[in-house]
Structures are given as C-alpha cells and as structure tokens.
Wavefront OBJ file of the C-alpha trace (Angstrom):
o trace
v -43.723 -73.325 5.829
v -45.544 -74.628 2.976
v -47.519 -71.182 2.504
v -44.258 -69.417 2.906
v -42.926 -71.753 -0.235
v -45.871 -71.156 -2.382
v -46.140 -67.169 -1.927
v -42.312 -67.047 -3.135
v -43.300 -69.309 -5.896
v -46.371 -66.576 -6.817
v -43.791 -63.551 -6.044
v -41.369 -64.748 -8.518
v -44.102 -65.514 -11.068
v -45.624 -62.346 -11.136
v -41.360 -60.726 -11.134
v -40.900 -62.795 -13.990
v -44.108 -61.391 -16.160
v -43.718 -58.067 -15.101
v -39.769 -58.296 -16.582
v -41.200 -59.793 -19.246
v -44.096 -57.268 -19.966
v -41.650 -54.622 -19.902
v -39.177 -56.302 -21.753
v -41.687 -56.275 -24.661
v -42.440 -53.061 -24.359
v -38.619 -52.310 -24.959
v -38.061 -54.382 -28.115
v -41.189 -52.841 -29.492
v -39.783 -49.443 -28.971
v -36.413 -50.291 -29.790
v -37.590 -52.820 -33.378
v -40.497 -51.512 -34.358
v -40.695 -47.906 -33.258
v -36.353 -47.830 -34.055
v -35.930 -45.507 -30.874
v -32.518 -46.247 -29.942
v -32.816 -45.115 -26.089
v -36.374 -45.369 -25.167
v -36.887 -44.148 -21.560
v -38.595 -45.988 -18.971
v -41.951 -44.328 -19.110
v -41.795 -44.519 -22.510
v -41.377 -48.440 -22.216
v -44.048 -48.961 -19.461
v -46.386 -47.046 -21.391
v -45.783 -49.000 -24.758
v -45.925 -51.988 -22.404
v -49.288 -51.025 -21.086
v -51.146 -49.726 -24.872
v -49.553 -53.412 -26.141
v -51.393 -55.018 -23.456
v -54.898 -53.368 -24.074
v -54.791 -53.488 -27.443
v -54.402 -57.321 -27.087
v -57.101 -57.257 -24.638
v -59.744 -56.066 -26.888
v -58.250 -57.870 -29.614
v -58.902 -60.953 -27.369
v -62.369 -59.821 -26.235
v -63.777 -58.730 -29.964
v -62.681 -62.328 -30.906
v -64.026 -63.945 -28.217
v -67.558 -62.035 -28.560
v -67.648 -62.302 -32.262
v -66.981 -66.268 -31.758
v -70.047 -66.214 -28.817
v -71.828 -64.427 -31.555
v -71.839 -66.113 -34.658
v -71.623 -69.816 -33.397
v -74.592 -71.164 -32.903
v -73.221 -74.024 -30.758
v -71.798 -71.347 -28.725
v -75.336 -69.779 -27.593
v -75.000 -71.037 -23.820
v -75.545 -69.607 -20.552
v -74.114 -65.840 -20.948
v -75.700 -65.555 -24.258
v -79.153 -65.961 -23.477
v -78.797 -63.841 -20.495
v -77.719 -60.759 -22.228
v -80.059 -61.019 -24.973
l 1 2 3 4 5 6 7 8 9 10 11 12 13 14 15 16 17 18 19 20 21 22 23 24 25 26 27 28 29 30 31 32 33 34 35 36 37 38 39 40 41 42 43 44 45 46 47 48 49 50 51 52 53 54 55 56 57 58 59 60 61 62 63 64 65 66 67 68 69 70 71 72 73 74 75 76 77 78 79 80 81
C-alpha cells in the first residue's frame, strides 16, 4: 500500500509541474508576446523554447563557474582537460 501512496504522491507532482510549465508558457504568450488567444501548440512550444533556453542558461553558468574558479577544479575538471 505504501508504494501505491508514494507513486500517487510522484503522479501528482509531476501533474502539478507539467500545469505549471504550461501555465508559463501561457502568461509568456499572453504578457510578453500580448497574443490574446494563444493556441495550445503555440503554448507548449513557448513552454518548451522557455525551458531550453533556461537550460543552457543554467549550464553556461555552471561551466563558466567550473571554469574560472580555481577552488572549483575537482574531479570532472581534470578529467576533461
């Protein structure tokens, strides 16, 4: 019962961030884009080029941090180079 419990508990999670990815996407098209009846494909794709663009946001930080800290130059560093 308790796996039952806890794969509800992940099911609604991941219903909850999809609704809110999407929801994003909306406002963006509806605030910052000012479409006034933005379709659904139009949202899930906004949704979707909002989410890689913070992705490699994310990851140019993240290897420009690696890269320039020297207390930083552990493990994955030294592989690569």
């Amino acid at each position: 019962m308790n796996e039952v419990v806890v794969a509800a508990v992940a099911g609604a999670s991941l219903a909850v961030g999809a609704a809110i990815w999407l929801l994003a996407g909306y406002l963006i098209q509806r605030f910052a884009f000012r479409n006034p009846e933005p379709t659904y494909a139009i949202v899930f794709a906004t949704s979707l080029s909002a989410s890689m663009l913070l992705f490699s946001f994310v990851a140019l930080l993240t290897f420009h941090i690696r890269y320039t800290n020297p207390s930083a130059d552990i493990g994955l560093i030294q592989t690569v180079r």
